[in-house]
C-alpha positions in Angstrom: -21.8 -24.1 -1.9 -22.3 -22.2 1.4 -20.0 -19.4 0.4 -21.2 -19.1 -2.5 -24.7 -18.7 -1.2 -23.6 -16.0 1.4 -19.9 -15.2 1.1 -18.0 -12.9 -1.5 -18.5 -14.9 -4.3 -22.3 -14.5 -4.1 -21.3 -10.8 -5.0 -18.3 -11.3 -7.3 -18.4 -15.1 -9.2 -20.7 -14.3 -11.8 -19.5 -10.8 -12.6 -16.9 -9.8 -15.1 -16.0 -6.6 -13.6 -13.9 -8.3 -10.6 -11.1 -9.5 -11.3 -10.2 -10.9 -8.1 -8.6 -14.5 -6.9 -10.7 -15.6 -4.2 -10.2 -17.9 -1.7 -12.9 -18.9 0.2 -12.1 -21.8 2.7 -15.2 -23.2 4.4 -14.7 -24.5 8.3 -15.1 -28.1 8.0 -17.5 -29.1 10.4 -15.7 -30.7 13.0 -13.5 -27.9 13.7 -14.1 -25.3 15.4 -11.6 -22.5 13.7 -9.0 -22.3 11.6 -5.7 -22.6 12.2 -4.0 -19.3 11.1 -0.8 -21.6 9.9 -3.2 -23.5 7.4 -4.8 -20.3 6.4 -1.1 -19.2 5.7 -0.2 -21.9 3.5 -3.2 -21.9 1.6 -2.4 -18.2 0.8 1.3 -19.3 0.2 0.0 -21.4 -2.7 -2.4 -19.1 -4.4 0.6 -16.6 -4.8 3.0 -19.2 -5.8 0.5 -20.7 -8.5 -1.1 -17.6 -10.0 -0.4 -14.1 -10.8 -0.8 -12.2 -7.5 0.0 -8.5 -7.2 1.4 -9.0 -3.6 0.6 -5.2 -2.7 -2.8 -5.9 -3.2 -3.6 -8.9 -1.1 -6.9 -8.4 1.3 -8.4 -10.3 3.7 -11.8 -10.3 5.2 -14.3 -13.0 6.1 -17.9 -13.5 7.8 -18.7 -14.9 11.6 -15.6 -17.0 11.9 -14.2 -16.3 8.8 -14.3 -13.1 10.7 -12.6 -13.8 13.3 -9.9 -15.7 11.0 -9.2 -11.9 9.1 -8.4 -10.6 12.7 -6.3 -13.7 13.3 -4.9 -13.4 9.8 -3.6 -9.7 10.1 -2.4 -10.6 13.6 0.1 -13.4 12.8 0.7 -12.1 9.0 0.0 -8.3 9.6 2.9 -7.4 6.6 1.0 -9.7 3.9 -2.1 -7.4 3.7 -3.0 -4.6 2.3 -6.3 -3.9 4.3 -8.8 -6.2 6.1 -12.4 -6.5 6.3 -13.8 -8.7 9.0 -17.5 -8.8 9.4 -18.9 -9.8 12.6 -15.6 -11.6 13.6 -15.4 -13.0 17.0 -12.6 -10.6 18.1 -11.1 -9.3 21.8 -8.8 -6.3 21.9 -6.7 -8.6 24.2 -6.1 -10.9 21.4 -2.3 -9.8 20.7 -0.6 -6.8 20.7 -3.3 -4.5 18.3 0.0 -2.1 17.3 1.3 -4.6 15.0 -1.6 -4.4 12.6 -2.5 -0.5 13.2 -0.9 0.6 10.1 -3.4 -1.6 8.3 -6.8 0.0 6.9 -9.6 -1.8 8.5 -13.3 -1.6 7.9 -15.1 -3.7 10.2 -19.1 -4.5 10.0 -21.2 -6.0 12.5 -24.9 -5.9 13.2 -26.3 -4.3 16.6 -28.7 -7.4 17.4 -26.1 -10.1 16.9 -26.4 -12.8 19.7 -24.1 -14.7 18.3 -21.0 -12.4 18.4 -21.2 -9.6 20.5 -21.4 -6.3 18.1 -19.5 -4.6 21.1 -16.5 -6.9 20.2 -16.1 -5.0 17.1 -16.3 -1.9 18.7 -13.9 -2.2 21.6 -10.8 -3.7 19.1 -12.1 -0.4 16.3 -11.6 1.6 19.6 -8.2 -0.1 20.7 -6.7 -0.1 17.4 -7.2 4.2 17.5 -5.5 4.1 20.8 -3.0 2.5 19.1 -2.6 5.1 16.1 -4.2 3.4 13.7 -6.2 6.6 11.5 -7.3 4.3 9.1 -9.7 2.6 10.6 -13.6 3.1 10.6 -16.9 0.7 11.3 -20.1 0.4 9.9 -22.9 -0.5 12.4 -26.0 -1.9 10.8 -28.9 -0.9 13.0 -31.5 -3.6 14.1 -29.5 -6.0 12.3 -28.0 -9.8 13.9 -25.5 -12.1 12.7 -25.8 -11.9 9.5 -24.4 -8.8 8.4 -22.5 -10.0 5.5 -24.8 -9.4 2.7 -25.4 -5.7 3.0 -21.7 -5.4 3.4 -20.5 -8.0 0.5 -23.6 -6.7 -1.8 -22.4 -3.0 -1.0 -20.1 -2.1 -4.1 -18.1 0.8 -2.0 -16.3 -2.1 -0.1 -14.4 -3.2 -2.9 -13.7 0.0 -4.4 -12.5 1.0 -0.7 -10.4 -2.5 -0.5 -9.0 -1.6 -4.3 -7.9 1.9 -3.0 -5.5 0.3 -0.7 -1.9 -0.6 -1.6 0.2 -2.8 0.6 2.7 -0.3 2.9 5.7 -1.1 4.7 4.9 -1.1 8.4 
């Protein structure tokens, strides 16, 4: 119920005009993140169970779920079709950034967050340019902490910008 209260599906469940699959895994409390291969699989089931257009697959999540769309275009960076990771616990030292710079990325993060540094988001925005990637932008919300995921999943110019994007080979 979590999500629902705060992630995508606040935005999207109740709305006939997305016609989305959503999958919206919730950390279970006694782990601390997600391991990307479990992520995988659940993904792997989704597509294998309903009708997925596999060149539109997207990936973005909040706070860890955050930090899990990072690690999720990093290990599976030719699944997506663009990411959208708000306020994700990310280091440009992660992995090698070039393998996801053909990726379109829109990060968010607030300016106050104490809980992830917003700097975060902008040194792996920055490294990703360095990298080549044009397709990459961030939006800043001024004043703002942690919780930067309901301006961004109440802001209907995310999904058209996620819709816009097709799957490309790398």
């Amino acid at each position: 119920m979590q999500i629902r209260e705060h992630g995508i599906p606040k935005r999207t469940l109740d709305d006939p005009h997305f016609q989305f699959i959503g999958i919206c895994p919730q950390l279970p409390m006694d782990q601390e993140v997600w391991p990307i291969d479990v992520l995988g699989e659940i993904l792997d089931r989704v597509e294998k169970e309903f009708t997925v257009d596999l060149d539109r697959v997207y990936v973005t999540g909040m706070s860890m779920g955050g930090h899990g769309t990072w690690g999720m275009a990093l290990s599976h960076p030719e699944r997506f079709a663009a990411i959208a990771p708000i306020c994700g616990d990310a280091h440009e030292d992660m992995v090698n950034l070039r393998k996801i710079s053909h990726l379109p990325v829109w990060a968010f993060h607030g300016t106050d967050d104490d809980v992830v540094p917003h700097e975060d988001t902008k040194k792996m925005i920055s490294a990703l340019r360095r990298e080549g990637s044009d397709s990459v932008k961030m939006t800043s919300y001024e004043g703002v902490g942690h919780d930067a995921w309901t301006e961004t999943y109440e802001n209907p110019e995310l999904y058209r910008w996620l819709l816009s994007h097709k799957r490309t080979a790398e």
